[in-house]
PyMOL Python script that loads the backbone (N, CA, C, O; Angstrom):
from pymol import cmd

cmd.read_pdbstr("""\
ATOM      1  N   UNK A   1     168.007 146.827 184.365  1.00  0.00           N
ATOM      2  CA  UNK A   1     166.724 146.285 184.032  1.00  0.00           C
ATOM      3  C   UNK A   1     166.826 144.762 183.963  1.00  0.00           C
ATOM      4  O   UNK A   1     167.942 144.293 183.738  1.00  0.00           O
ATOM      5  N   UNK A   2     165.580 143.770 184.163  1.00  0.00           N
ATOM      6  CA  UNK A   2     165.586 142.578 184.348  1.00  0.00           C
ATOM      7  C   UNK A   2     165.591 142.161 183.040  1.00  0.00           C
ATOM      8  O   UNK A   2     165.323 142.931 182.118  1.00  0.00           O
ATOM      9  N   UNK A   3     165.992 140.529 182.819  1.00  0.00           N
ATOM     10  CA  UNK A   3     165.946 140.100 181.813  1.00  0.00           C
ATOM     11  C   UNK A   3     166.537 140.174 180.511  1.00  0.00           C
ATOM     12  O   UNK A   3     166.306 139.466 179.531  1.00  0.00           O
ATOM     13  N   UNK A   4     167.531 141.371 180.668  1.00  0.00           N
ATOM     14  CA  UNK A   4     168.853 140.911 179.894  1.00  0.00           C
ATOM     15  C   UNK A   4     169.369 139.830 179.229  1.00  0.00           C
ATOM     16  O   UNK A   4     169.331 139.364 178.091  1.00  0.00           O
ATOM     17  N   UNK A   5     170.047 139.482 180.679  1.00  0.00           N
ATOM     18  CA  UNK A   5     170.505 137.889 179.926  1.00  0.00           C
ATOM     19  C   UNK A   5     169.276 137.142 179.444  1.00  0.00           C
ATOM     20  O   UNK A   5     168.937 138.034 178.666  1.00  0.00           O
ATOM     21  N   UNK A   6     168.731 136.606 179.350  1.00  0.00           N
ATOM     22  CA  UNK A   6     167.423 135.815 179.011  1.00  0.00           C
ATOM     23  C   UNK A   6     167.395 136.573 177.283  1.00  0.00           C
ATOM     24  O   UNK A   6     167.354 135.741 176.377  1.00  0.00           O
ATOM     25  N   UNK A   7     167.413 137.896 176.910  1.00  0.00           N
ATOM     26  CA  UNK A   7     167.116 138.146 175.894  1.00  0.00           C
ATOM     27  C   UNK A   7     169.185 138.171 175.314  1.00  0.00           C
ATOM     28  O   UNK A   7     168.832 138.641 174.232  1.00  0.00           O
ATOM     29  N   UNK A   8     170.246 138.106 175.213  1.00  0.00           N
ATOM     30  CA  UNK A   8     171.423 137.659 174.908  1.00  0.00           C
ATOM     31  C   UNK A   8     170.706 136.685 174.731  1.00  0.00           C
ATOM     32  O   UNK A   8     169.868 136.568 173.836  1.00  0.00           O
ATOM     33  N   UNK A   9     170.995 135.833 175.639  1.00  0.00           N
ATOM     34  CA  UNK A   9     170.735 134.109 175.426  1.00  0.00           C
ATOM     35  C   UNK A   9     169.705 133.440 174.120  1.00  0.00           C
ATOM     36  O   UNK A   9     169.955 132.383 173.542  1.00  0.00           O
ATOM     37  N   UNK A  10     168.632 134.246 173.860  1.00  0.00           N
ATOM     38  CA  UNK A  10     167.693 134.070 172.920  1.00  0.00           C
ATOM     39  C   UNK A  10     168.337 134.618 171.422  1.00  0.00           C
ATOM     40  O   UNK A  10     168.230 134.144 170.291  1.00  0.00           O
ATOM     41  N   UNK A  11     169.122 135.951 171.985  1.00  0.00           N
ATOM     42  CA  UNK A  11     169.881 136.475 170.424  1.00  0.00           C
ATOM     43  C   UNK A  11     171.203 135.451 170.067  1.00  0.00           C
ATOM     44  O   UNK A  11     171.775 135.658 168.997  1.00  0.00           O
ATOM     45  N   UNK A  12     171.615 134.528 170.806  1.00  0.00           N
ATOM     46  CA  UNK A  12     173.064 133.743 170.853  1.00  0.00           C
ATOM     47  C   UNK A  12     172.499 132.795 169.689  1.00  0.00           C
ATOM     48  O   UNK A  12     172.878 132.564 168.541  1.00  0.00           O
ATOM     49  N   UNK A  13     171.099 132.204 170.721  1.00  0.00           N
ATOM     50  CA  UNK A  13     170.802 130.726 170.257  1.00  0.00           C
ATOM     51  C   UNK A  13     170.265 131.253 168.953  1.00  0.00           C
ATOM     52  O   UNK A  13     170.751 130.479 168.128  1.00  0.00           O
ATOM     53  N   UNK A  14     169.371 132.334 168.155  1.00  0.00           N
ATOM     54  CA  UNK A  14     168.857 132.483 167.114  1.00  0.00           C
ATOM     55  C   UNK A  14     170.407 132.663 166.017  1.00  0.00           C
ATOM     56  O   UNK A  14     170.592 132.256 164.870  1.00  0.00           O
ATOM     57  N   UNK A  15     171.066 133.218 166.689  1.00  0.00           N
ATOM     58  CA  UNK A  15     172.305 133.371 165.533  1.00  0.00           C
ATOM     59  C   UNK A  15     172.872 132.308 165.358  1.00  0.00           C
ATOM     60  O   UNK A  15     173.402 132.170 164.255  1.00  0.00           O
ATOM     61  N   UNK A  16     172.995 131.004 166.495  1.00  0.00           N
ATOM     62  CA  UNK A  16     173.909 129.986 166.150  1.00  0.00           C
ATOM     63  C   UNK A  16     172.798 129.293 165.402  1.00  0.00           C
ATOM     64  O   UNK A  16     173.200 128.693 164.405  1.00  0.00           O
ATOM     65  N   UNK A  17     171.683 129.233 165.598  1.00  0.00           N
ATOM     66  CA  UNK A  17     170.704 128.337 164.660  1.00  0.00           C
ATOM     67  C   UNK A  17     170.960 129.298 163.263  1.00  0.00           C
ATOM     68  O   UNK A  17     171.674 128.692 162.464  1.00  0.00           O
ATOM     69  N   UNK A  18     170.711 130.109 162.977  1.00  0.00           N
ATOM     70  CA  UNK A  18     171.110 130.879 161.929  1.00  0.00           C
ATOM     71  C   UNK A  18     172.617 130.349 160.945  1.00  0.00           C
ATOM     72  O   UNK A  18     172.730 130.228 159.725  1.00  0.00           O
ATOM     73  N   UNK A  19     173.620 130.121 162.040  1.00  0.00           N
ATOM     74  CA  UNK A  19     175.007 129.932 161.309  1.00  0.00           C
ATOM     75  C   UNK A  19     174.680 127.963 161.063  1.00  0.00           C
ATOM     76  O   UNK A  19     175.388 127.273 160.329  1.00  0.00           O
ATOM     77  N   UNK A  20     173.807 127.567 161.651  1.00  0.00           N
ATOM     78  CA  UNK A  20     173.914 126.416 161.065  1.00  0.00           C
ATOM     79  C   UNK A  20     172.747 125.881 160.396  1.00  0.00           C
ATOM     80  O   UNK A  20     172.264 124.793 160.708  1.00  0.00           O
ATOM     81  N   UNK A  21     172.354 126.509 159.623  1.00  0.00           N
ATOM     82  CA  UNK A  21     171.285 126.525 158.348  1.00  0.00           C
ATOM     83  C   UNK A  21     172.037 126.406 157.440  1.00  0.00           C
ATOM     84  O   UNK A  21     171.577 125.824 156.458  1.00  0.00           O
ATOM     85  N   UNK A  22     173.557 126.915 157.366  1.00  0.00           N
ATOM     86  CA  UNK A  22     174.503 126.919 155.803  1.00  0.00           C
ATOM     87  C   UNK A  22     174.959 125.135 155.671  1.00  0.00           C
ATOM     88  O   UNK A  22     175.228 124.436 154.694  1.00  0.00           O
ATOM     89  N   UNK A  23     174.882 124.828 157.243  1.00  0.00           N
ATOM     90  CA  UNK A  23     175.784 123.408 157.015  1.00  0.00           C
ATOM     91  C   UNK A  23     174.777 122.023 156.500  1.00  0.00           C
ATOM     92  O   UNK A  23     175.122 120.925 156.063  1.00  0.00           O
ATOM     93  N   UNK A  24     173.567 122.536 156.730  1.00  0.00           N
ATOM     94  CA  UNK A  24     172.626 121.143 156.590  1.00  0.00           C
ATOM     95  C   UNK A  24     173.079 120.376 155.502  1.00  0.00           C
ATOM     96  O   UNK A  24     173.982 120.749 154.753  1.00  0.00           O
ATOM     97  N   UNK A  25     172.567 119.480 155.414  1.00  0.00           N
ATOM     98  CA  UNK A  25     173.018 118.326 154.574  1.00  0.00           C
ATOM     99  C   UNK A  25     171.966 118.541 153.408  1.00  0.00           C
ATOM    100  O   UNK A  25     172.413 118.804 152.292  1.00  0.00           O
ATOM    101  N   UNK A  26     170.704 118.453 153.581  1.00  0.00           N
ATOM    102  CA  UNK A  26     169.778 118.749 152.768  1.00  0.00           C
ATOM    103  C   UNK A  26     169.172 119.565 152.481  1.00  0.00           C
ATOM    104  O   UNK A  26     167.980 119.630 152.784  1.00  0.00           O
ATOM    105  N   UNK A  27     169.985 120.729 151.592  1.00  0.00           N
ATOM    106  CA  UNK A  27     170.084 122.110 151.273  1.00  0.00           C
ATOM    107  C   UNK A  27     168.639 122.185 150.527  1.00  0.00           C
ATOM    108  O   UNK A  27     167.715 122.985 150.676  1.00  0.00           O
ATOM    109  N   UNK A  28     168.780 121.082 149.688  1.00  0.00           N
ATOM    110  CA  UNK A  28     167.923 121.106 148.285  1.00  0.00           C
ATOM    111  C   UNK A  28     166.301 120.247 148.621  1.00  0.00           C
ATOM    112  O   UNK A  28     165.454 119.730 147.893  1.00  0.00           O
ATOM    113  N   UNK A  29     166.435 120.422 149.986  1.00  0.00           N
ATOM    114  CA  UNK A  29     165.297 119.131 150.278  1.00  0.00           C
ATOM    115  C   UNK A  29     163.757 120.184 150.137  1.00  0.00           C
ATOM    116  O   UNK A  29     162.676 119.760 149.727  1.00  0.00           O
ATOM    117  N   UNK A  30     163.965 121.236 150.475  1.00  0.00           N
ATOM    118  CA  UNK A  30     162.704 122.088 150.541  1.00  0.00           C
ATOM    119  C   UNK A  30     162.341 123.142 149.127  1.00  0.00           C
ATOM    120  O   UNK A  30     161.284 123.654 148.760  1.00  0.00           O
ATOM    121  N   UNK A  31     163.943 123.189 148.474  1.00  0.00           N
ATOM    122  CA  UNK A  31     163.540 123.972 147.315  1.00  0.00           C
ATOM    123  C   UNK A  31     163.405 122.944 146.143  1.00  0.00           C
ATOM    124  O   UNK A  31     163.804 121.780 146.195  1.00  0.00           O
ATOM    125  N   UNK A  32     162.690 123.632 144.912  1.00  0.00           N
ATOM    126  CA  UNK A  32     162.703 122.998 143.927  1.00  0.00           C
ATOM    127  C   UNK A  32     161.208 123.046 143.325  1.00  0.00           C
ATOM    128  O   UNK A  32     160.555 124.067 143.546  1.00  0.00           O
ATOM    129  N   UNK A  33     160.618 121.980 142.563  1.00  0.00           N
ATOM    130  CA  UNK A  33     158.754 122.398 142.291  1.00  0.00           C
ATOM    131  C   UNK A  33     158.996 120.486 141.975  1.00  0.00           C
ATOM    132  O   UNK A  33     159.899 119.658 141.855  1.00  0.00           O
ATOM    133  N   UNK A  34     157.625 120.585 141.962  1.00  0.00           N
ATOM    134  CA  UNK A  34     157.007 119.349 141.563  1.00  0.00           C
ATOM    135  C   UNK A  34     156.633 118.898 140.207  1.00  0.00           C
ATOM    136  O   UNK A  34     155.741 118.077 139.993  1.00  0.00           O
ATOM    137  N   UNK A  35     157.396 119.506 139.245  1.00  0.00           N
ATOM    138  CA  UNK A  35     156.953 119.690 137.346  1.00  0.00           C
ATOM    139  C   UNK A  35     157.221 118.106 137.030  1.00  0.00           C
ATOM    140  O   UNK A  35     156.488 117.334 136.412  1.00  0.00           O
ATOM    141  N   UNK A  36     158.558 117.840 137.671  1.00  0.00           N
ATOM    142  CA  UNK A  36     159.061 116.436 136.812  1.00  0.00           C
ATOM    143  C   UNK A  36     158.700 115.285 137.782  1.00  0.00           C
ATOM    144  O   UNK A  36     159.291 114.210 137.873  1.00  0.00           O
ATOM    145  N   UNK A  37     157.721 115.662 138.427  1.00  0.00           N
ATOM    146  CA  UNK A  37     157.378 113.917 139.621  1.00  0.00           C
ATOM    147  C   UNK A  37     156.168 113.503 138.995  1.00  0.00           C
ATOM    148  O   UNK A  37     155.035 113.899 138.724  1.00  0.00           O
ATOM    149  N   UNK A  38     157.110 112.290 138.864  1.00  0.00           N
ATOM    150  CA  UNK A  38     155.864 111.385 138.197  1.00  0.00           C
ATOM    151  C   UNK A  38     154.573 110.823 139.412  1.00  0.00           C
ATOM    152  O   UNK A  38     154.965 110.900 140.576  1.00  0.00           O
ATOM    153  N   UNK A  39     153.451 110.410 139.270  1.00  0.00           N
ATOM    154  CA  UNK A  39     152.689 110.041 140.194  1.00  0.00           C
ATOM    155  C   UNK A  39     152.281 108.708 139.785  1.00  0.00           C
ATOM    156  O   UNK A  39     151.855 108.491 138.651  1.00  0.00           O
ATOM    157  N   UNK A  40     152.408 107.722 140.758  1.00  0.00           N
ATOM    158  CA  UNK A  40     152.042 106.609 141.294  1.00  0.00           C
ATOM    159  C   UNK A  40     150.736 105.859 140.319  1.00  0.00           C
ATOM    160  O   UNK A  40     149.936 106.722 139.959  1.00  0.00           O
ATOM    161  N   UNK A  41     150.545 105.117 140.064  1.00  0.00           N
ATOM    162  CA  UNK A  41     149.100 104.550 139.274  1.00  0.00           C
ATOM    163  C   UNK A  41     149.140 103.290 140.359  1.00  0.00           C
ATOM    164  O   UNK A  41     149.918 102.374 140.092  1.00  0.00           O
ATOM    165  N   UNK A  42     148.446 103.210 141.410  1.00  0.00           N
ATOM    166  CA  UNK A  42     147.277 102.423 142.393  1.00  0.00           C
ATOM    167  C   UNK A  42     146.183 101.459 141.940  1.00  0.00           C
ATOM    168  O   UNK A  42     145.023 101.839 142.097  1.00  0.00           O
ATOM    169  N   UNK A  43     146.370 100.439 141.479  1.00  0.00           N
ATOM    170  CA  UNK A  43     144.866  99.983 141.003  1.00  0.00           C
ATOM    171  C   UNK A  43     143.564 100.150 141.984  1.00  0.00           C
ATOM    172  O   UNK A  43     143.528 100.466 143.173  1.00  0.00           O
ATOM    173  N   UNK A  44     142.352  99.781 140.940  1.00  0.00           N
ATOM    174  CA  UNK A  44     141.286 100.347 141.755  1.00  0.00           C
ATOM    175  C   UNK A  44     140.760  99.077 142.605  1.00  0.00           C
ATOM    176  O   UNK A  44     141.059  97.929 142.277  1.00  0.00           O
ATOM    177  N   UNK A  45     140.330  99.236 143.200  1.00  0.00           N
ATOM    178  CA  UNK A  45     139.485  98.247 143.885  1.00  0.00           C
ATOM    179  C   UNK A  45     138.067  97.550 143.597  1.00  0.00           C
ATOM    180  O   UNK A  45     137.192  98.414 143.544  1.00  0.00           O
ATOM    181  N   UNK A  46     137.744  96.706 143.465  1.00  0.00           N
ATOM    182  CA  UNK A  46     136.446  96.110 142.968  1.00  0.00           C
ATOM    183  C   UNK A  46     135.684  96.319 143.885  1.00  0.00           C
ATOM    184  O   UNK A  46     136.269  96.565 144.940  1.00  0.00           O
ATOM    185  N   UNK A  47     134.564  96.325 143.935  1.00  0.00           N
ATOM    186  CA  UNK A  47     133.556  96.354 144.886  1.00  0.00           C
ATOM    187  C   UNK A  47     133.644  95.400 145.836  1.00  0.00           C
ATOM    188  O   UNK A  47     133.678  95.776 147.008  1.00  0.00           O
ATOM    189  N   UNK A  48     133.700  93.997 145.533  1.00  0.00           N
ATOM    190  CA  UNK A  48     133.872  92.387 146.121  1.00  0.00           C
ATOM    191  C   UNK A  48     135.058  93.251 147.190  1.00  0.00           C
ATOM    192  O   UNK A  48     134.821  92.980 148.367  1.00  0.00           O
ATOM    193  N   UNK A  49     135.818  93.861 147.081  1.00  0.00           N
ATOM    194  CA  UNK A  49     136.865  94.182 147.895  1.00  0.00           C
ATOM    195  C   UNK A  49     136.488  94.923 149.226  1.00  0.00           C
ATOM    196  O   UNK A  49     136.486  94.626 150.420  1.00  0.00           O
ATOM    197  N   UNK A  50     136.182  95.977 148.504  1.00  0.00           N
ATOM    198  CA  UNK A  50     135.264  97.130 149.273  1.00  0.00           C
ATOM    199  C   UNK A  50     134.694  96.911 150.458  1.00  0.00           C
ATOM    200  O   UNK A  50     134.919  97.388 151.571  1.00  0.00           O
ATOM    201  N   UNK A  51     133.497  95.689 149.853  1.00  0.00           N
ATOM    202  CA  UNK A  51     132.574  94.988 150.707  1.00  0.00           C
ATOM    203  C   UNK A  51     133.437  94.252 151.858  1.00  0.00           C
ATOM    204  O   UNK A  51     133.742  94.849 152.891  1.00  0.00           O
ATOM    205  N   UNK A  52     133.847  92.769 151.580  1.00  0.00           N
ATOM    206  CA  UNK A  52     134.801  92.554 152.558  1.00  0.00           C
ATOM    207  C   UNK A  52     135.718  93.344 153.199  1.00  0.00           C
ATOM    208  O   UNK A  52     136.084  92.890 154.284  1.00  0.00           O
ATOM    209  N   UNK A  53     136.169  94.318 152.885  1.00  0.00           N
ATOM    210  CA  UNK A  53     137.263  95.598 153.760  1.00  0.00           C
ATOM    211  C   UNK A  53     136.031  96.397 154.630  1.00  0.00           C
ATOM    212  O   UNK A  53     136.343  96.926 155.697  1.00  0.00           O
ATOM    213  N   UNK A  54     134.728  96.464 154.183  1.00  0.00           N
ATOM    214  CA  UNK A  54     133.446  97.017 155.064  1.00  0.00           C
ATOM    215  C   UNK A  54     133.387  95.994 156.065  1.00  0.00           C
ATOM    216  O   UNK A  54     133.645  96.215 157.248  1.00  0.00           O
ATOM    217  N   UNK A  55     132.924  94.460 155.438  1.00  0.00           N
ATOM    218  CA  UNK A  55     132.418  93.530 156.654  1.00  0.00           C
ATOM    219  C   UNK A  55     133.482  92.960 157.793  1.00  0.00           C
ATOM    220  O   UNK A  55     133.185  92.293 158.785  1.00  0.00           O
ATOM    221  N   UNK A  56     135.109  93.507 157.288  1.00  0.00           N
ATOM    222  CA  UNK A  56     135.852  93.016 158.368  1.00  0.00           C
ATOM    223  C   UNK A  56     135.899  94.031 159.309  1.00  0.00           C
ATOM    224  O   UNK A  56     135.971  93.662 160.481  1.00  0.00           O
ATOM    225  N   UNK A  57     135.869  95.537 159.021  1.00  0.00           N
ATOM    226  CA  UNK A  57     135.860  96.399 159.900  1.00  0.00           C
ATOM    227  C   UNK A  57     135.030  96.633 160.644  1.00  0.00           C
ATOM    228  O   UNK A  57     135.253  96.857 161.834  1.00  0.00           O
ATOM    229  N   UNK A  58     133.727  96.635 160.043  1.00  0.00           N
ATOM    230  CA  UNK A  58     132.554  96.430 161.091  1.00  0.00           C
ATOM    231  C   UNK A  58     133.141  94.873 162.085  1.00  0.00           C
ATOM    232  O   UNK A  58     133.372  94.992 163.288  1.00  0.00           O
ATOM    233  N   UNK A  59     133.238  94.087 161.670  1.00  0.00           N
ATOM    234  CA  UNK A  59     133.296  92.904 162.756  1.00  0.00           C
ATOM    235  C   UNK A  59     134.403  93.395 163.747  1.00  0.00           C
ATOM    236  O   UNK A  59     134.211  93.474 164.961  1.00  0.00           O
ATOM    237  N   UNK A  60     135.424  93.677 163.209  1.00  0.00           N
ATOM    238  CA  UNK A  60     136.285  94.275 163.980  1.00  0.00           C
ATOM    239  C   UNK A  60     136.560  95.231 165.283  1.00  0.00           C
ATOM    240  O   UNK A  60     137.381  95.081 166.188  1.00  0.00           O
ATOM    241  N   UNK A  61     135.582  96.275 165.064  1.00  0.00           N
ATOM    242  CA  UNK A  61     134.994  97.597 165.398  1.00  0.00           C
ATOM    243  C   UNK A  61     133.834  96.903 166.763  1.00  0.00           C
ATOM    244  O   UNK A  61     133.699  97.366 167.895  1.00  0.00           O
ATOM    245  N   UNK A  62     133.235  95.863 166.249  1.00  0.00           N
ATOM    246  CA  UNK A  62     132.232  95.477 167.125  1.00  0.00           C
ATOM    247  C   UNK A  62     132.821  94.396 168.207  1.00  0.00           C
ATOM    248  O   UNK A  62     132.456  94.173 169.361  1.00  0.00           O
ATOM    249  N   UNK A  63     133.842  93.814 167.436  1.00  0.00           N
ATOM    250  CA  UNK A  63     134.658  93.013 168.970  1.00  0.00           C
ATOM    251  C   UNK A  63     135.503  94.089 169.563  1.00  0.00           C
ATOM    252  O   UNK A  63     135.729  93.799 170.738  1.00  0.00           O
ATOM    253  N   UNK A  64     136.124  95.344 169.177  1.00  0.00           N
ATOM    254  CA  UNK A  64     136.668  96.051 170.072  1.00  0.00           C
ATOM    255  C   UNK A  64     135.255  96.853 171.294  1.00  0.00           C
ATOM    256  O   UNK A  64     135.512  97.023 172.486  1.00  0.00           O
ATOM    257  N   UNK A  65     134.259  97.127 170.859  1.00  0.00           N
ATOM    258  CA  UNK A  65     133.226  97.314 171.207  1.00  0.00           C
ATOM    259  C   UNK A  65     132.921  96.489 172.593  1.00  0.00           C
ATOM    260  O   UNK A  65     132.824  96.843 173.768  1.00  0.00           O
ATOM    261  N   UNK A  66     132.815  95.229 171.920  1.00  0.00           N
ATOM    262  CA  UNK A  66     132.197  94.133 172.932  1.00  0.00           C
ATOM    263  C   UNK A  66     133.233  94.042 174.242  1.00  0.00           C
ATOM    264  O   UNK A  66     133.012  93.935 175.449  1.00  0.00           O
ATOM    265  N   UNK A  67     134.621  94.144 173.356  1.00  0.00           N
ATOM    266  CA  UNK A  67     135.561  94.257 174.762  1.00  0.00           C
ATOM    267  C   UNK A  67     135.680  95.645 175.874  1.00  0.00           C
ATOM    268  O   UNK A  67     135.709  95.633 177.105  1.00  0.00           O
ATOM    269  N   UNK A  68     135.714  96.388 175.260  1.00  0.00           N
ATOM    270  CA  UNK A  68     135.496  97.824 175.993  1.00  0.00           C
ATOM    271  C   UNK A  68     134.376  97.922 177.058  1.00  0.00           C
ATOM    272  O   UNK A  68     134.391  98.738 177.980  1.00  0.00           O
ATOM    273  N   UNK A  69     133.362  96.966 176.830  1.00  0.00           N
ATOM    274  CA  UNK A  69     132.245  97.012 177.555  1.00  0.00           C
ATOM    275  C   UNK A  69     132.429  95.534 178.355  1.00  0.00           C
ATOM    276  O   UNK A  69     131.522  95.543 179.187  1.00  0.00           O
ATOM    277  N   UNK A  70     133.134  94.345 178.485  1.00  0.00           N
ATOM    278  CA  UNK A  70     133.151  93.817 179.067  1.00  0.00           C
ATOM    279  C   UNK A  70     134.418  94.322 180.130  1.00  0.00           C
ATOM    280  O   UNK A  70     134.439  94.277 181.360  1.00  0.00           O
ATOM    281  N   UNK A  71     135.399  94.791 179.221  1.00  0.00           N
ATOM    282  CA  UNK A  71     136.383  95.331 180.233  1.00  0.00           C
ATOM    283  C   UNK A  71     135.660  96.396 181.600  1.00  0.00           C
ATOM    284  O   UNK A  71     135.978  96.278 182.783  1.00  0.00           O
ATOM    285  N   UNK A  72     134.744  97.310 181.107  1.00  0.00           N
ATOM    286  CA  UNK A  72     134.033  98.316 181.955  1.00  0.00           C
ATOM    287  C   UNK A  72     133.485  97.959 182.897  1.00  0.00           C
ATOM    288  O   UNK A  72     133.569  98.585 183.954  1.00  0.00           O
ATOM    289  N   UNK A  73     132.443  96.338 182.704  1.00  0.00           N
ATOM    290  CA  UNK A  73     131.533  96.430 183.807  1.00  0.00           C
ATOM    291  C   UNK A  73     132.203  95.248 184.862  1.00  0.00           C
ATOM    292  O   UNK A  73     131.657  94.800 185.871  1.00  0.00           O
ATOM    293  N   UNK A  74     133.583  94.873 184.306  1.00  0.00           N
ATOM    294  CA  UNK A  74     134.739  93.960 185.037  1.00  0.00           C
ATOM    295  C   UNK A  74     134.971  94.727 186.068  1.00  0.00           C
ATOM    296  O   UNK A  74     134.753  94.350 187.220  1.00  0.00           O
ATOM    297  N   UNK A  75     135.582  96.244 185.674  1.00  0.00           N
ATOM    298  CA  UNK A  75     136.168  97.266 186.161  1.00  0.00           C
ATOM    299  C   UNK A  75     135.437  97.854 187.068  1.00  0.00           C
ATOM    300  O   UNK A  75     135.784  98.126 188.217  1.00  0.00           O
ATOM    301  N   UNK A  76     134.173  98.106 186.444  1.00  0.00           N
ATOM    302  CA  UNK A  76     132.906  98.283 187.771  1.00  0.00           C
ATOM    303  C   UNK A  76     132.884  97.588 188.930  1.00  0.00           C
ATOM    304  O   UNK A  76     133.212  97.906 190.073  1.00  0.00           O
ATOM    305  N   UNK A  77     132.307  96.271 188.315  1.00  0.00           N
ATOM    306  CA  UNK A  77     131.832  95.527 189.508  1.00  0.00           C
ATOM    307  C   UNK A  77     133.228  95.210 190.558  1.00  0.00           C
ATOM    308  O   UNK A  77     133.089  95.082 191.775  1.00  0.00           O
ATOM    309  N   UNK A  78     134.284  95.133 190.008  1.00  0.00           N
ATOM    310  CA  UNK A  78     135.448  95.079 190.866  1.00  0.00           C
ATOM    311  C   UNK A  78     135.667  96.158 191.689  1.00  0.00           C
ATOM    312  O   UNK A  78     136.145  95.984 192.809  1.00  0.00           O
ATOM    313  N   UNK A  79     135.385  97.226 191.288  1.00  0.00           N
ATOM    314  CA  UNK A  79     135.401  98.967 192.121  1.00  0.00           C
ATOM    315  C   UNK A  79     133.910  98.592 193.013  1.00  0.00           C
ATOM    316  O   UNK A  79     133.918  98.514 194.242  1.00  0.00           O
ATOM    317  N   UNK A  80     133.153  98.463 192.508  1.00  0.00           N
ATOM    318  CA  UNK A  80     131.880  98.028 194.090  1.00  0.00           C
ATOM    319  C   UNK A  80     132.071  97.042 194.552  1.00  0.00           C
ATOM    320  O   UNK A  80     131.308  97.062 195.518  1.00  0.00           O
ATOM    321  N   UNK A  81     132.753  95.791 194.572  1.00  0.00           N
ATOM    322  CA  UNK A  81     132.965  95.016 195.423  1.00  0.00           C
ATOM    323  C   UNK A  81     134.474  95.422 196.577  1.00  0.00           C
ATOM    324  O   UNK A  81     134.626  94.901 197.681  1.00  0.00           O
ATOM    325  N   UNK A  82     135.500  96.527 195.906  1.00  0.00           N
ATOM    326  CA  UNK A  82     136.308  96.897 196.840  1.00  0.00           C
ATOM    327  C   UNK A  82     135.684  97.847 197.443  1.00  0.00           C
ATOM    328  O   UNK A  82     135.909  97.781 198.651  1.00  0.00           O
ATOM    329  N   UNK A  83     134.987  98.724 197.158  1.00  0.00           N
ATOM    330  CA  UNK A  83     134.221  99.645 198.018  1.00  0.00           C
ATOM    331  C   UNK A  83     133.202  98.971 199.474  1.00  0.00           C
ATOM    332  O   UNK A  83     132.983  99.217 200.660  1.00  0.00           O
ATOM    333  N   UNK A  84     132.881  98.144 198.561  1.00  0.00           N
ATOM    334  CA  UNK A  84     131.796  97.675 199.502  1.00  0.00           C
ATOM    335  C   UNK A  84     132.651  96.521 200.369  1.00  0.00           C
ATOM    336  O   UNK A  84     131.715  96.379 201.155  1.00  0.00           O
ATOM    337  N   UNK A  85     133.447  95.773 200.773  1.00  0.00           N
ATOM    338  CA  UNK A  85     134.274  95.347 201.522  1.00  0.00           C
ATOM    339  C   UNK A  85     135.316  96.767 202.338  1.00  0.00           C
ATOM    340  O   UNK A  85     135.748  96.564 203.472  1.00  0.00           O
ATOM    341  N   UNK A  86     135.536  97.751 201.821  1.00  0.00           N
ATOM    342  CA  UNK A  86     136.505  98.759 202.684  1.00  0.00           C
ATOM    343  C   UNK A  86     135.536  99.624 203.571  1.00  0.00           C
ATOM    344  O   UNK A  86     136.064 100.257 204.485  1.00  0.00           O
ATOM    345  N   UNK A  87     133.855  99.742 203.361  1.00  0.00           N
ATOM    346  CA  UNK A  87     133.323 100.616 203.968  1.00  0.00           C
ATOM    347  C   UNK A  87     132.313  99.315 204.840  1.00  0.00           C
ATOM    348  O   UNK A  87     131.484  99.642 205.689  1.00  0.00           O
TER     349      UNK A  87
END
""", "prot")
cmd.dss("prot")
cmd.show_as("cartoon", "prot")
cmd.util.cbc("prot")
cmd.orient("prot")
């Protein structure tokens, strides 16, 4: 029957991944609980902040904008002027 080897080969590689799960280095990295982690205190942000982190992104957002659309109709008019010189 076909496909034998193909299924060995799949039982080899699952057992050698298997035999080297004992050697990892970071046994302890996945077990354990979260009881004794302390959490972070972040200050808050003022509004004054907020606002400017709003008005730079909008400006931001709108020069990537402005470029995307100058890049496009660059890209255009360069594709109808090679068209229209090859035909």
């Amino acid at each position: 029957m076909g496909g034998e080897g193909s299924m060995m080969a799949a039982n080899q590689s699952l057992k050698n991944n298997r035999s080297l799960t004992s050697k990892r280095k970071e046994k302890g990295a996945l077990s354990g609980s979260y009881a004794n982690i302390e959490l972070k205190e972040f200050p808050k942000a003022t509004q004054e902040q907020l606002d400017t982190i709003k008005a730079q992104t909008l400006t931001d957002n709108k020069k990537a904008l402005i470029q995307t659309i100058v890049f496009f109709i660059i890209a255009s008019l360069g594709l109808l002027i090679a068209v229209h010189y090859l035909f």
